[in-house]
N, CA, C and O atoms as a Maestro MAE file, in Angstrom:
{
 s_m_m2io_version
 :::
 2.0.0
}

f_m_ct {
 s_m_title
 :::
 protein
 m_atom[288] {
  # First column is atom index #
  i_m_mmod_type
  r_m_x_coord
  r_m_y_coord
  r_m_z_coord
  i_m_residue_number
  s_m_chain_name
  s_m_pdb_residue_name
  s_m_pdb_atom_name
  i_m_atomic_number
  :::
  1 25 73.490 107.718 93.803 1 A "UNK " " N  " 7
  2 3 72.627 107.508 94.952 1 A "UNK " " CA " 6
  3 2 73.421 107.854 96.218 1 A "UNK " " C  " 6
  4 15 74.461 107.240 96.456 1 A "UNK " " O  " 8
  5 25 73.039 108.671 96.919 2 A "UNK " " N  " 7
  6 3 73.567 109.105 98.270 2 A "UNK " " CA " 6
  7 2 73.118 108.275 99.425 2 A "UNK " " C  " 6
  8 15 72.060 107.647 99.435 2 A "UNK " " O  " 8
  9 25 73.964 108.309 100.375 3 A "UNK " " N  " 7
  10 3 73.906 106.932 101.472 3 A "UNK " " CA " 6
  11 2 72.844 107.374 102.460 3 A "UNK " " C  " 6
  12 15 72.545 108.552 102.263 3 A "UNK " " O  " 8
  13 25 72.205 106.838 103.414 4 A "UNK " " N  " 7
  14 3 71.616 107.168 104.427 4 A "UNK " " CA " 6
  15 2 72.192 107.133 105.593 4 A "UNK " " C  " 6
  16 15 72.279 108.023 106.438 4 A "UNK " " O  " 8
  17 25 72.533 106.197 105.600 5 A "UNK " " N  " 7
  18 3 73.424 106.040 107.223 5 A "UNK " " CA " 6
  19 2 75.000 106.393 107.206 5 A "UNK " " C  " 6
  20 15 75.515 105.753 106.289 5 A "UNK " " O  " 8
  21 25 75.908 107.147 107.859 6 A "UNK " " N  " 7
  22 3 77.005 107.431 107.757 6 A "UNK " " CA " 6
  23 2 77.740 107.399 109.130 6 A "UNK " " C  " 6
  24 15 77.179 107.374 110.225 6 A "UNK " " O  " 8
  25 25 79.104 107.405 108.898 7 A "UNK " " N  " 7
  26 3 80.153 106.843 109.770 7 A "UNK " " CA " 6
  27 2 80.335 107.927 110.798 7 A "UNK " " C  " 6
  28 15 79.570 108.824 110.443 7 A "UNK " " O  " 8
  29 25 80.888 108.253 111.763 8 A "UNK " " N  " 7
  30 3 81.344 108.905 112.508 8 A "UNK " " CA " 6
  31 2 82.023 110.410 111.580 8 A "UNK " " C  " 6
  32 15 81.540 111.527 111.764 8 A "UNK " " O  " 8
  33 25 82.950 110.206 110.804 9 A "UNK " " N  " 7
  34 3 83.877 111.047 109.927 9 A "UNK " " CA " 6
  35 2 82.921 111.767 109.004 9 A "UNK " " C  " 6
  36 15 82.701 112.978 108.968 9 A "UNK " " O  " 8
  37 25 82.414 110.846 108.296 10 A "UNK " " N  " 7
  38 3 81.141 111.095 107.058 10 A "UNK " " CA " 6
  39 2 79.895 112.274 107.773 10 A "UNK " " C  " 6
  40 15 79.601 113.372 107.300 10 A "UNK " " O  " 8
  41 25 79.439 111.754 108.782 11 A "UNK " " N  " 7
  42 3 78.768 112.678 109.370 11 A "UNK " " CA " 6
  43 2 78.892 114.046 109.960 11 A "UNK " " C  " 6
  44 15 77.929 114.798 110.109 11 A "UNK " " O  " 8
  45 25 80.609 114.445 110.420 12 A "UNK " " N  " 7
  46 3 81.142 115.556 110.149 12 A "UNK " " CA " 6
  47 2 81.247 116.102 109.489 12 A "UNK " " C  " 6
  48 15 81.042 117.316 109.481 12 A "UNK " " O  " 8
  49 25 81.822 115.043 108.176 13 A "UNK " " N  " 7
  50 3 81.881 115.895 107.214 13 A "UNK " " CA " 6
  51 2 80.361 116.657 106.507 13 A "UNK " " C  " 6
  52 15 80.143 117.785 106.064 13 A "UNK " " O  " 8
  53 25 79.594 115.558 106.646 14 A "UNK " " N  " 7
  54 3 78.333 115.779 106.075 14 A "UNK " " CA " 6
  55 2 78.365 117.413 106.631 14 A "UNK " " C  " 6
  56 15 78.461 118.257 105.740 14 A "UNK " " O  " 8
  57 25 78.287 117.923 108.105 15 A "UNK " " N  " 7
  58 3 77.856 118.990 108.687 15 A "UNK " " CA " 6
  59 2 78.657 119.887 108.738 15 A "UNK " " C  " 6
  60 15 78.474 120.880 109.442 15 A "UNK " " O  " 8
  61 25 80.176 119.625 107.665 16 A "UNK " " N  " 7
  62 3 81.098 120.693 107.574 16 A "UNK " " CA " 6
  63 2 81.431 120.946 109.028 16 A "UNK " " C  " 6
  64 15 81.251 122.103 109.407 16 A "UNK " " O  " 8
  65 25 81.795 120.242 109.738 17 A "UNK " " N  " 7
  66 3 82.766 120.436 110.951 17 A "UNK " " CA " 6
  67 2 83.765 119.244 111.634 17 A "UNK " " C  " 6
  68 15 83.633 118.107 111.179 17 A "UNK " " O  " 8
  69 25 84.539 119.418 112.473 18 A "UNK " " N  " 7
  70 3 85.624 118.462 112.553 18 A "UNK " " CA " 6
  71 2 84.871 117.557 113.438 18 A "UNK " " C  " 6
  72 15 83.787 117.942 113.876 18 A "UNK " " O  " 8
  73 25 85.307 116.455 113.732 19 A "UNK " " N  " 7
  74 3 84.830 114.860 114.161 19 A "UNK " " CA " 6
  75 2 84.633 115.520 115.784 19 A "UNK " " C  " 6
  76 15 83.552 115.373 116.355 19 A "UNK " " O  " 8
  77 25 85.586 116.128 116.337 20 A "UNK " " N  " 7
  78 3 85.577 116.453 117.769 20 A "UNK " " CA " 6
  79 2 84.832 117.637 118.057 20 A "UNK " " C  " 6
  80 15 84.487 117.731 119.234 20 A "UNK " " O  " 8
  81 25 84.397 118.828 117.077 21 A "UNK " " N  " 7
  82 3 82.920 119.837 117.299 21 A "UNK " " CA " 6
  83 2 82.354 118.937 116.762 21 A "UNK " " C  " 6
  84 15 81.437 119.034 117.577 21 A "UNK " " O  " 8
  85 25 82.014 118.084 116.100 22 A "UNK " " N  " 7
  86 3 80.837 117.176 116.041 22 A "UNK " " CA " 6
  87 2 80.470 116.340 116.572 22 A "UNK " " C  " 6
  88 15 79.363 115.925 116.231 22 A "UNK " " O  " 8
  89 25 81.185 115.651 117.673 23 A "UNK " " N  " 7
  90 3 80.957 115.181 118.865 23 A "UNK " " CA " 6
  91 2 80.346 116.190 120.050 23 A "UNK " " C  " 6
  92 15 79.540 115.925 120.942 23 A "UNK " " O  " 8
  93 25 80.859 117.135 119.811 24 A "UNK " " N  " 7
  94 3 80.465 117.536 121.075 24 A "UNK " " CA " 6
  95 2 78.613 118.838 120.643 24 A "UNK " " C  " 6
  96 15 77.713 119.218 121.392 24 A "UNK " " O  " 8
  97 25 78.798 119.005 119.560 25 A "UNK " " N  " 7
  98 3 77.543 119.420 119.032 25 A "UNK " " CA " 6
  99 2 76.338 118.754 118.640 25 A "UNK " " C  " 6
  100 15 75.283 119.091 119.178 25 A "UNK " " O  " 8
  101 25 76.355 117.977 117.891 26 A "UNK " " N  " 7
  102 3 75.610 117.280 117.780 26 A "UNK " " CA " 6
  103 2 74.647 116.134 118.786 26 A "UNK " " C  " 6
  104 15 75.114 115.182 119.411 26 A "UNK " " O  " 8
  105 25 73.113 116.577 118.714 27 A "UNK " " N  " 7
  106 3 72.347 115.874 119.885 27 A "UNK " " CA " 6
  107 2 72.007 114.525 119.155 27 A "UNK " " C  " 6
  108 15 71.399 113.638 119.755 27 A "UNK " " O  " 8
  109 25 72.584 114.324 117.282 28 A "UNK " " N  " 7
  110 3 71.522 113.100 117.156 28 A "UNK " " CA " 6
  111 2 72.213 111.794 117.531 28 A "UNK " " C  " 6
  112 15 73.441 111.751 117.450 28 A "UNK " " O  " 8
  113 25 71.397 110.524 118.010 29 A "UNK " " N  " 7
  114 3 71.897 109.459 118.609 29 A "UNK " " CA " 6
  115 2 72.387 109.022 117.451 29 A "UNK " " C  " 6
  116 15 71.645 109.119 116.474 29 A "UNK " " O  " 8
  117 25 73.777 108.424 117.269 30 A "UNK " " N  " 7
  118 3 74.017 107.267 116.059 30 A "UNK " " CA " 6
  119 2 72.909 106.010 116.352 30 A "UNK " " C  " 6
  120 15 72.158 106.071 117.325 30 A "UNK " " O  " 8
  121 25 72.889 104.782 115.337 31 A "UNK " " N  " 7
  122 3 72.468 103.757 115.198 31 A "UNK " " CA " 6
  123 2 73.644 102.191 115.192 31 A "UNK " " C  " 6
  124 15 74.499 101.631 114.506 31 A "UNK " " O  " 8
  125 25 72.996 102.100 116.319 32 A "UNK " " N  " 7
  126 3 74.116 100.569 116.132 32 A "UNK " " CA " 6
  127 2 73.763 99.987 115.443 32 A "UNK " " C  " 6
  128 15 72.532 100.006 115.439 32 A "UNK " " O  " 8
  129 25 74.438 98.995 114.295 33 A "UNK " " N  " 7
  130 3 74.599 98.098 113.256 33 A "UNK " " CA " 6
  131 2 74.947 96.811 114.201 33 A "UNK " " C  " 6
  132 15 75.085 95.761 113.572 33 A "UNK " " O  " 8
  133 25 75.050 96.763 115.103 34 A "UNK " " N  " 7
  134 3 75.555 95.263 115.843 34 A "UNK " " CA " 6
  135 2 75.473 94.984 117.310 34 A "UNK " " C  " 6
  136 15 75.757 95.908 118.072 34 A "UNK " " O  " 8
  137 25 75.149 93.916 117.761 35 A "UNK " " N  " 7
  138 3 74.737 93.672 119.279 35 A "UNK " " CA " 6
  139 2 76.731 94.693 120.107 35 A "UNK " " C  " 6
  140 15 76.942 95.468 121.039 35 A "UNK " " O  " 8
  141 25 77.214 94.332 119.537 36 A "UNK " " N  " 7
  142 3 78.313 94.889 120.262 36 A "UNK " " CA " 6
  143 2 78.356 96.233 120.182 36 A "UNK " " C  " 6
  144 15 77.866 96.921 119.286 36 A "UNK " " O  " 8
  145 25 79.066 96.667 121.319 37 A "UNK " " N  " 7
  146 3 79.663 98.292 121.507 37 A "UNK " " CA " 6
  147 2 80.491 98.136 121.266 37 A "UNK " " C  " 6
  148 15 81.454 97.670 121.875 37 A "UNK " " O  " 8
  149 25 80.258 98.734 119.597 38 A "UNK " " N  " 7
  150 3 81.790 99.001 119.238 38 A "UNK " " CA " 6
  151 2 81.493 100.208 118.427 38 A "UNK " " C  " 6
  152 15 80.418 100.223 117.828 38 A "UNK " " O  " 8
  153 25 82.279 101.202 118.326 39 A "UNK " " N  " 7
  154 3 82.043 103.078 117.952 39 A "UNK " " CA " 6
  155 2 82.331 102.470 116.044 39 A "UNK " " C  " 6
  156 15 81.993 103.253 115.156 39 A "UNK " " O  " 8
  157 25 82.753 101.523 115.777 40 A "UNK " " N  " 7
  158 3 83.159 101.537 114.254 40 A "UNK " " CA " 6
  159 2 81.969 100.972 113.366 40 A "UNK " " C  " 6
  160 15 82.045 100.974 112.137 40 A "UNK " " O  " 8
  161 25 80.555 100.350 114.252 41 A "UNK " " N  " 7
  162 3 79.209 100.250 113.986 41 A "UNK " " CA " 6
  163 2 78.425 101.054 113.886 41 A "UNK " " C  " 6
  164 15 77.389 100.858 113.250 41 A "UNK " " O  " 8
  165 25 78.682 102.114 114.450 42 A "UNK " " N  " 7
  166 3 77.550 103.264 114.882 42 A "UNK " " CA " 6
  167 2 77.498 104.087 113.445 42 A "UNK " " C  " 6
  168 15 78.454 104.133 112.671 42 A "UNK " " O  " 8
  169 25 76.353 104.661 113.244 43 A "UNK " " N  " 7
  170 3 76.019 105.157 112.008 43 A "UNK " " CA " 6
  171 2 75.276 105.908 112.450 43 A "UNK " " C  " 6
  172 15 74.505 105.599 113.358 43 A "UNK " " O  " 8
  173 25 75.347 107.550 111.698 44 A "UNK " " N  " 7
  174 3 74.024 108.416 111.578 44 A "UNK " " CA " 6
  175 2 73.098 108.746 110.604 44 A "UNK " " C  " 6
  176 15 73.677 109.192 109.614 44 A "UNK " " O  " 8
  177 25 71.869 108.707 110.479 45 A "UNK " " N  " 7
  178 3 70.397 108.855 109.842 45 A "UNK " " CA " 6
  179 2 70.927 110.137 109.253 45 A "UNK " " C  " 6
  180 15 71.261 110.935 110.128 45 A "UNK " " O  " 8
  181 25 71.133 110.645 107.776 46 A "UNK " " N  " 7
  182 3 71.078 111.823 107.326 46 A "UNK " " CA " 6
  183 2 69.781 112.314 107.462 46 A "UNK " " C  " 6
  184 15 69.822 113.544 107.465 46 A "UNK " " O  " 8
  185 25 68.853 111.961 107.556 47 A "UNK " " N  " 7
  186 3 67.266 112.455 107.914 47 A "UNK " " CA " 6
  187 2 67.362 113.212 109.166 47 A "UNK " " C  " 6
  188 15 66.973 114.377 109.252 47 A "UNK " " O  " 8
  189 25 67.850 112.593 110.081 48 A "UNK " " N  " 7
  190 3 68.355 112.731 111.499 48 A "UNK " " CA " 6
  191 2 69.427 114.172 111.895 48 A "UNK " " C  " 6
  192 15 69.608 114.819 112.927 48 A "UNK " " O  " 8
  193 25 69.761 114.219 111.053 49 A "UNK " " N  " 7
  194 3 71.362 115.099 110.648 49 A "UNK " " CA " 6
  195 2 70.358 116.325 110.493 49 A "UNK " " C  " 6
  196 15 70.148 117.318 111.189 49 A "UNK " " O  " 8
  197 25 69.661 115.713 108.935 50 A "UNK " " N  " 7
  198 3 69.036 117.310 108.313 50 A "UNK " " CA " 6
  199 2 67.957 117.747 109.406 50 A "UNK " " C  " 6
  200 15 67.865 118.971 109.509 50 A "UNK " " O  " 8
  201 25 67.257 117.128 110.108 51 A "UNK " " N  " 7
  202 3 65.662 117.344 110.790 51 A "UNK " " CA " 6
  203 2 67.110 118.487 112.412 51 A "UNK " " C  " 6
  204 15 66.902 119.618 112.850 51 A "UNK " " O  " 8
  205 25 67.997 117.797 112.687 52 A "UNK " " N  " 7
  206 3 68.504 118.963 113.926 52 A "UNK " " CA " 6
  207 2 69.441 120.329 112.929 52 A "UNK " " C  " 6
  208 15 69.647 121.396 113.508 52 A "UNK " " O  " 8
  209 25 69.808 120.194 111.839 53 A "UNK " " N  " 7
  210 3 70.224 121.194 111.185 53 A "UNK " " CA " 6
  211 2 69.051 122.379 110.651 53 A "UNK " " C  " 6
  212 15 69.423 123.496 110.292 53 A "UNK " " O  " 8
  213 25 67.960 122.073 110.652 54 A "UNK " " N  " 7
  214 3 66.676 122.405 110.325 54 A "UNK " " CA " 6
  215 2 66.225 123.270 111.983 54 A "UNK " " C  " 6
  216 15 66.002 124.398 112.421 54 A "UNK " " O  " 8
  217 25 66.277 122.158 112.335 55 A "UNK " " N  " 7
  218 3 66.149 123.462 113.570 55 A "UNK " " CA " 6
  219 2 66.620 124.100 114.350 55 A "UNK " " C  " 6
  220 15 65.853 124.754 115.057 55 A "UNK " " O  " 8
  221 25 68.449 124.233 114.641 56 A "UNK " " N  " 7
  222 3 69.346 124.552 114.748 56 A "UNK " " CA " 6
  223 2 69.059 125.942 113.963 56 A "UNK " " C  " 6
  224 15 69.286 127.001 114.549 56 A "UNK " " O  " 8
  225 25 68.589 125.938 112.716 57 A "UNK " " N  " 7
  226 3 68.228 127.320 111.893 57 A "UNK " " CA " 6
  227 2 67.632 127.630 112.104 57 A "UNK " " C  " 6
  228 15 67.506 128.741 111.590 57 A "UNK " " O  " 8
  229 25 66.233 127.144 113.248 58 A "UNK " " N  " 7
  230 3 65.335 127.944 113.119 58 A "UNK " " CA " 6
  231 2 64.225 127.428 112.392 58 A "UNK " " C  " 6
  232 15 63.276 128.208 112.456 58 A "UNK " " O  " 8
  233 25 64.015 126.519 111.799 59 A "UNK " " N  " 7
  234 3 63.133 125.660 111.020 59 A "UNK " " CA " 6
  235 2 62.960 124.689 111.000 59 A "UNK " " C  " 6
  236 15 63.772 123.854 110.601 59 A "UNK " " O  " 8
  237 25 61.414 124.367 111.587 60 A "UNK " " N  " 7
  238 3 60.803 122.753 111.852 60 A "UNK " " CA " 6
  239 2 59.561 122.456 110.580 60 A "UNK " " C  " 6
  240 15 58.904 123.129 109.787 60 A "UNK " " O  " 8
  241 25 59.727 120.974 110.972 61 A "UNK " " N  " 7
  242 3 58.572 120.506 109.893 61 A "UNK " " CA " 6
  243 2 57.325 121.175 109.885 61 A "UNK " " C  " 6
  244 15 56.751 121.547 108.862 61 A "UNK " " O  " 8
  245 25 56.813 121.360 111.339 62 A "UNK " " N  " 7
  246 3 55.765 121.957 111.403 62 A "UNK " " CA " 6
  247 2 55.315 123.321 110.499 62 A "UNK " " C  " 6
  248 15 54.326 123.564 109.808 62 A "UNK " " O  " 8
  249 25 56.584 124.124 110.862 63 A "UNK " " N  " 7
  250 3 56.449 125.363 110.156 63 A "UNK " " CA " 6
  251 2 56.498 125.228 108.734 63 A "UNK " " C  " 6
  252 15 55.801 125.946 108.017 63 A "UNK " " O  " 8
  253 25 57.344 124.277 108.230 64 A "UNK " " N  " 7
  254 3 57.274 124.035 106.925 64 A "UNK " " CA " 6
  255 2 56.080 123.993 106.268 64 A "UNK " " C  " 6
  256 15 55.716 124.864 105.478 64 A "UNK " " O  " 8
  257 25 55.251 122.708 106.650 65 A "UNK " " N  " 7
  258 3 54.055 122.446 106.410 65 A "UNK " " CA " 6
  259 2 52.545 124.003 106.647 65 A "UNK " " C  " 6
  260 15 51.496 124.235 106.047 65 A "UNK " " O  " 8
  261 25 53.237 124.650 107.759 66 A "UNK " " N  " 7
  262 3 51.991 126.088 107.996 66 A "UNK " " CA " 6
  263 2 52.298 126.450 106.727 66 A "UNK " " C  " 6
  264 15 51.376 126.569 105.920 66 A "UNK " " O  " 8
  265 25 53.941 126.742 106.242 67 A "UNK " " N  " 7
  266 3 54.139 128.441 105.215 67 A "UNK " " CA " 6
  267 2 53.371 127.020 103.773 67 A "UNK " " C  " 6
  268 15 52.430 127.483 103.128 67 A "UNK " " O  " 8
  269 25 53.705 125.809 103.467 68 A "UNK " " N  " 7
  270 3 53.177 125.779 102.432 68 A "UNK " " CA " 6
  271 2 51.569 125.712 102.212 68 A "UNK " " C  " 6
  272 15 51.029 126.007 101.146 68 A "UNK " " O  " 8
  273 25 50.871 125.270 103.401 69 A "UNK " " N  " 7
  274 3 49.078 125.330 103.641 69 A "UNK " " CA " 6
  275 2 49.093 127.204 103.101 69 A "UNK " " C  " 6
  276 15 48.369 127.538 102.163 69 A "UNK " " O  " 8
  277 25 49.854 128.101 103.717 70 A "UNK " " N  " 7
  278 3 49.135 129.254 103.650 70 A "UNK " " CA " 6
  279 2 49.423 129.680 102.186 70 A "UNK " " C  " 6
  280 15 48.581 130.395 101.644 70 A "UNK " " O  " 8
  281 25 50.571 129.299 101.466 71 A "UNK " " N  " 7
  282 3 50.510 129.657 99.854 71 A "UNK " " CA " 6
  283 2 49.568 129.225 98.861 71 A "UNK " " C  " 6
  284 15 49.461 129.730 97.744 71 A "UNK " " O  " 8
  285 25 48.563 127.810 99.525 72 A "UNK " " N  " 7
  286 3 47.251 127.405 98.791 72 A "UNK " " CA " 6
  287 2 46.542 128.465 98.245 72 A "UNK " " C  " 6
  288 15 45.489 128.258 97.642 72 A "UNK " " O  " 8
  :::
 }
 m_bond[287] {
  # First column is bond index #
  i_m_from
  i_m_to
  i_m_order
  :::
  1 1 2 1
  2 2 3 1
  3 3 4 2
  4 3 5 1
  5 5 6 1
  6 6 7 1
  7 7 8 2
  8 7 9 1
  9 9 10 1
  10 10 11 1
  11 11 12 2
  12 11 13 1
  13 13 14 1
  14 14 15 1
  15 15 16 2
  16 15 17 1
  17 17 18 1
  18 18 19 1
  19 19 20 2
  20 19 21 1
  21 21 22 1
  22 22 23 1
  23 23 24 2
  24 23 25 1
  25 25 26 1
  26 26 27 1
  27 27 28 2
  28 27 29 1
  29 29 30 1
  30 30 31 1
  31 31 32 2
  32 31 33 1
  33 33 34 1
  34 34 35 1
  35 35 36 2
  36 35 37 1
  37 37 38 1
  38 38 39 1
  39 39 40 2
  40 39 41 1
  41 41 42 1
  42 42 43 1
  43 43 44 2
  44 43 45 1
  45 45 46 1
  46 46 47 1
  47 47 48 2
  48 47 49 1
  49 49 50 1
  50 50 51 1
  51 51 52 2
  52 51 53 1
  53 53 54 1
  54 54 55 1
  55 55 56 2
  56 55 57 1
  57 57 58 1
  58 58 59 1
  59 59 60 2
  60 59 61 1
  61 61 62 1
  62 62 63 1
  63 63 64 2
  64 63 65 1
  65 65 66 1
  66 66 67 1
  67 67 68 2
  68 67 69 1
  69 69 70 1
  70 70 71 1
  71 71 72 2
  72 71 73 1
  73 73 74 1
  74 74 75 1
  75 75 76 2
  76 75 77 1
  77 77 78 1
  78 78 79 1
  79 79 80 2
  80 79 81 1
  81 81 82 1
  82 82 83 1
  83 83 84 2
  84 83 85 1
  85 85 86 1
  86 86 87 1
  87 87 88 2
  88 87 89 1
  89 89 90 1
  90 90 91 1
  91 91 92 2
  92 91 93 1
  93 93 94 1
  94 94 95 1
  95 95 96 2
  96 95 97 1
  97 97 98 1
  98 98 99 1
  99 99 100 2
  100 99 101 1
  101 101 102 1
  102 102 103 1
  103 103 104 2
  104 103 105 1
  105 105 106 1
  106 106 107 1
  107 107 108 2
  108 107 109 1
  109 109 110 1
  110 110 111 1
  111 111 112 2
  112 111 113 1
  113 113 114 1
  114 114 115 1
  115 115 116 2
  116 115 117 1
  117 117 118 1
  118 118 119 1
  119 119 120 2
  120 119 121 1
  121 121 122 1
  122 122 123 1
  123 123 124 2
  124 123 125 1
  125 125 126 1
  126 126 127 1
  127 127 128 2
  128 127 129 1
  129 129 130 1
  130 130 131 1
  131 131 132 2
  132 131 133 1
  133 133 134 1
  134 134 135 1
  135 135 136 2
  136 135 137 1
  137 137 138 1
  138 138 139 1
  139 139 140 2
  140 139 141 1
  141 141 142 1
  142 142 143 1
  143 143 144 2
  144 143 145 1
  145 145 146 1
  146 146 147 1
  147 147 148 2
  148 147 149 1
  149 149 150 1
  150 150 151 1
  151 151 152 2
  152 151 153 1
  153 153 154 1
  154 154 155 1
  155 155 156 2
  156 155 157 1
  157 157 158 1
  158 158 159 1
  159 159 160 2
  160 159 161 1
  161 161 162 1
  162 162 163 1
  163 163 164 2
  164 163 165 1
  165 165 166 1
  166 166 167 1
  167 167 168 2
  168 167 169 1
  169 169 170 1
  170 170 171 1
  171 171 172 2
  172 171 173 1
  173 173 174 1
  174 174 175 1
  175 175 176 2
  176 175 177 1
  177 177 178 1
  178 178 179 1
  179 179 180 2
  180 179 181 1
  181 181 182 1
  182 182 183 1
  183 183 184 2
  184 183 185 1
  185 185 186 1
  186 186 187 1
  187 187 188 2
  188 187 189 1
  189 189 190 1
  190 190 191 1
  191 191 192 2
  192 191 193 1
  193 193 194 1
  194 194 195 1
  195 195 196 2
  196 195 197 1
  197 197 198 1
  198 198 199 1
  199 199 200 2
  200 199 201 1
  201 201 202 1
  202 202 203 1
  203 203 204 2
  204 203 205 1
  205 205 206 1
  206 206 207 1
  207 207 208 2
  208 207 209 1
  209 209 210 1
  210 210 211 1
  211 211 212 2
  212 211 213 1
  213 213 214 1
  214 214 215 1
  215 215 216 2
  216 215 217 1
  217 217 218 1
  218 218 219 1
  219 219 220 2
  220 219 221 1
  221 221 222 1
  222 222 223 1
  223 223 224 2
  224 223 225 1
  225 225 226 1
  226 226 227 1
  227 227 228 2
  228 227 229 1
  229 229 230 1
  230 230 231 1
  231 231 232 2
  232 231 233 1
  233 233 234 1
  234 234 235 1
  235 235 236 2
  236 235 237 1
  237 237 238 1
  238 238 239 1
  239 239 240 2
  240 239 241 1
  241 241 242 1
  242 242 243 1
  243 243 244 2
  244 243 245 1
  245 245 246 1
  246 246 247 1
  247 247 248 2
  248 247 249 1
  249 249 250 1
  250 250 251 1
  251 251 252 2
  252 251 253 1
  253 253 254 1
  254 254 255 1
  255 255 256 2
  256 255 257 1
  257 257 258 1
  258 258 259 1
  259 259 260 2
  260 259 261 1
  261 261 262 1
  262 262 263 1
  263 263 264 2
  264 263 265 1
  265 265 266 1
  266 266 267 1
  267 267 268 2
  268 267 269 1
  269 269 270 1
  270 270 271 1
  271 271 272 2
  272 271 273 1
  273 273 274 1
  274 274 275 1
  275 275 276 2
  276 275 277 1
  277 277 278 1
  278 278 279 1
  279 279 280 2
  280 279 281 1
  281 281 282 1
  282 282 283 1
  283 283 284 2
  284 283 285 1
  285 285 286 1
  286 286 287 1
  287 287 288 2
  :::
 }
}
């Protein structure tokens, strides 16, 4: 079973790039796990990850959903 929410590191890695181009690339917000600001709570949504890697390529849900309606 693969995780949903991932760490700062994990989420680089997830996107095959280093922690510091993935700071500075990446638009998705982490998720705090705790009333405090603290960066060792914060977690990112792989949903979140895949939905800006998706369109970063060039490919949104929307379009997804047109090309499979038109193969009906």
């Amino acid at each position: 079973m693969s995780r949903r929410l991932l760490t700062l590191t994990e989420a680089a890695d997830y996107c095959r790039c280093t922690v510091p181009v993935f700071e500075r690339a990446c638009p998705v917000t982490p998720i705090a796990l705790g009333d405090r600001i603290d960066r060792r709570l914060l977690r990112y949504d792989v949903l979140a990850l895949d939905e800006w890697i998706d369109m970063a390529g060039g490919r949104t849900a929307k379009a997804d959903t047109q090309d499979w309606l038109a193969k009906l």
